[in-house]
C-alpha positions in Angstrom: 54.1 6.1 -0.8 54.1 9.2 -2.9 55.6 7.5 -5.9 52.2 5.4 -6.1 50.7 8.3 -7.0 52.4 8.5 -9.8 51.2 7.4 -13.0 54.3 8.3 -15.4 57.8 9.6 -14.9 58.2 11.8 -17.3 61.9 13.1 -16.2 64.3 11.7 -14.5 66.5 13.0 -11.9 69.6 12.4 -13.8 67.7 14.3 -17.1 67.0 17.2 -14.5 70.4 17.4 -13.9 71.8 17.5 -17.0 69.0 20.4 -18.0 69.8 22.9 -15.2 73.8 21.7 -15.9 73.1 23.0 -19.9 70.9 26.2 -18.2 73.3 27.4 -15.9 76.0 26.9 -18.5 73.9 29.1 -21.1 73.2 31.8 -18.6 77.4 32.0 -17.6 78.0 32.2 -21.1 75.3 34.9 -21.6 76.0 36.7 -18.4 80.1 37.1 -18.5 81.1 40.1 -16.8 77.7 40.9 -15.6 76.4 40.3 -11.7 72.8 39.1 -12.6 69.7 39.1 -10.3 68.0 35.5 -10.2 64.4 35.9 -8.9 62.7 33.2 -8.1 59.0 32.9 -8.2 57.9 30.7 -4.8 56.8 28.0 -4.1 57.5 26.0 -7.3 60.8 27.6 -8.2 62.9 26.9 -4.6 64.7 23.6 -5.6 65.1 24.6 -9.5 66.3 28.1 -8.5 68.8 26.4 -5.7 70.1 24.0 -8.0 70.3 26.3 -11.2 72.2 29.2 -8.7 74.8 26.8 -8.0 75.8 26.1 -11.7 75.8 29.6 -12.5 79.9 30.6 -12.4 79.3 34.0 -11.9 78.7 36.6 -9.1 74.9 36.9 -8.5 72.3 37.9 -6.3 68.9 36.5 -5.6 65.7 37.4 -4.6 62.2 35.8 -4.5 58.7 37.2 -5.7 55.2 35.2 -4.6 52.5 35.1 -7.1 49.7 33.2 -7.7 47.2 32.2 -9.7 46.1 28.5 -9.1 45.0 28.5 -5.6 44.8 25.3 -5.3 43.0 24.3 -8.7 44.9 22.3 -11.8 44.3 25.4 -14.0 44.9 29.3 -14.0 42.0 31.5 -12.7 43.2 34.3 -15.1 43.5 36.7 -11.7 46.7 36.8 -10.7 48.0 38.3 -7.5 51.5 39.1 -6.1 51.9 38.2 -2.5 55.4 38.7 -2.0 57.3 41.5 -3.8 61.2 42.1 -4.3 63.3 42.5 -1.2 65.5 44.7 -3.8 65.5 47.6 -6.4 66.2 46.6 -9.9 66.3 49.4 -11.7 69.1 49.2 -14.1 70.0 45.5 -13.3 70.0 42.2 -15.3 67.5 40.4 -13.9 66.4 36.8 -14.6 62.8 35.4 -13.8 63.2 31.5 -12.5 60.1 30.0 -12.5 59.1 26.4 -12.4 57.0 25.6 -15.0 55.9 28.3 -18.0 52.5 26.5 -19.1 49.3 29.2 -19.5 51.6 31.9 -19.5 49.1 34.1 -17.8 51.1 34.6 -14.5 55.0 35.5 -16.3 53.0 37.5 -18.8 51.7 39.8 -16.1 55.0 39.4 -14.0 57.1 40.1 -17.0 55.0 43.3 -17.9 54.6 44.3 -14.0 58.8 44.2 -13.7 59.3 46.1 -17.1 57.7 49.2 -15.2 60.7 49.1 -12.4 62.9 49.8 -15.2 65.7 47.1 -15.2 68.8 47.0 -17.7 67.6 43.1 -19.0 64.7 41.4 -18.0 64.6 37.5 -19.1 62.7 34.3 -18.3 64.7 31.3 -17.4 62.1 28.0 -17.0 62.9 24.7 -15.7 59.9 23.5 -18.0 58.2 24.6 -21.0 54.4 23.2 -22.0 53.7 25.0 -25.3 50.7 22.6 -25.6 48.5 25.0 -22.8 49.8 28.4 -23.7 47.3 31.2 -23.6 49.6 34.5 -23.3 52.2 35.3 -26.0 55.5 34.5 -23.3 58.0 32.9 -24.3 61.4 32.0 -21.9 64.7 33.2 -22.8 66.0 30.1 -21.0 64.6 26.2 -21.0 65.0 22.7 -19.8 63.3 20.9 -20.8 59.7 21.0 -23.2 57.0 19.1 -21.0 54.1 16.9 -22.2 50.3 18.1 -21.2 49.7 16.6 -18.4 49.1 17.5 -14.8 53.2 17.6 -13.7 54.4 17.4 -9.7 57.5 16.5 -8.3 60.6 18.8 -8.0 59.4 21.3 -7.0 55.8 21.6 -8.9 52.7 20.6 -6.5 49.1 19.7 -6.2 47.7 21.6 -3.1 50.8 21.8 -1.7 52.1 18.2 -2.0 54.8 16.2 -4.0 57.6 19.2 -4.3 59.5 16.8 -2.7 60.0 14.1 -5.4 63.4 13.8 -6.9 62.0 13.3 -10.4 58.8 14.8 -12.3 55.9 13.0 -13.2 52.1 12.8 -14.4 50.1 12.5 -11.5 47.1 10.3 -11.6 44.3 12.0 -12.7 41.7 10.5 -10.5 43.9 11.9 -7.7 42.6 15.8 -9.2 39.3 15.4 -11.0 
């Protein structure tokens, strides 16, 4: 049902795999000896974050932040507003933002800026996807799996108004499903 939706597949599970495998690996590597903070950014992040947490060989902790600025439209407002906040102080910690997809760059460009001020010891971006193609802030990640095609994305996490985080693969979703 959902996958008629779908107009392309534009990863597949087993690619997913092998990108959070090659991320996770990266960030051990990076992180040896060190007890980093993964914070997620809800709702898109929850099955990268899960996924990418378990192929990270290392002691960390996690947290989660909320932060929007979609609503339910296909492209940034520009306003973006936090609507959950860290459980936990980071000053002086490695922290790493997990987000789902890094396309405007509005919303980690304010994040990024709005955790600098608490002070940690690192502060990096870790992204499932990267679309360069719709960038509009000067944020780049630290960490990404794959580069993503413009294109309105779901699946894995990603949604339209709530639906489709749920599919096992990411794909374009037909436009006349949005427009």
């Amino acid at each position: 049902m959902l996958e008629n939706d779908i107009a392309q597949i534009v990863f597949s599970e087993e690619e997913i795999k092998a990108a959070v495998d090659r991320v996770g690996a990266e960030i051990t590597r990076d992180y040896a000896g060190k007890k980093p903070l993964l914070v997620g950014i809800l709702k898109g992040s929850f099955v990268f974050m899960a996924d990418l947490a378990r192929r990270i060989e290392l002691y960390c902790d996690v947290d989660f932040m909320a932060v929007s600025s979609y609503g339910n439209g296909t492209s940034t407002t520009g306003a973006v507003r936090i609507t959950k906040d860290l459980n936990q102080d980071i000053f002086e910690r490695d922290v790493i933002i997990v987000e789902d997809i890094l396309d405007s760059g509005v919303t980690l460009s304010y994040l990024k800026q709005y955790l600098e001020g608490r002070r940690p010891s690192s502060l990096k971006i870790c992204t499932l996807l990267d679309k360069p193609a719709r960038r509009r802030s000067n944020v780049y990640a630290d960490y990404v799996g794959l580069t993503c095609p413009d294109g309105f994305i779901v699946g894995y996490g990603l949604d339209f108004a709530e639906k489709y985080r749920n599919l096992p693969y990411i794909g374009i979703l037909r436009p006349e499903l949005y427009s």
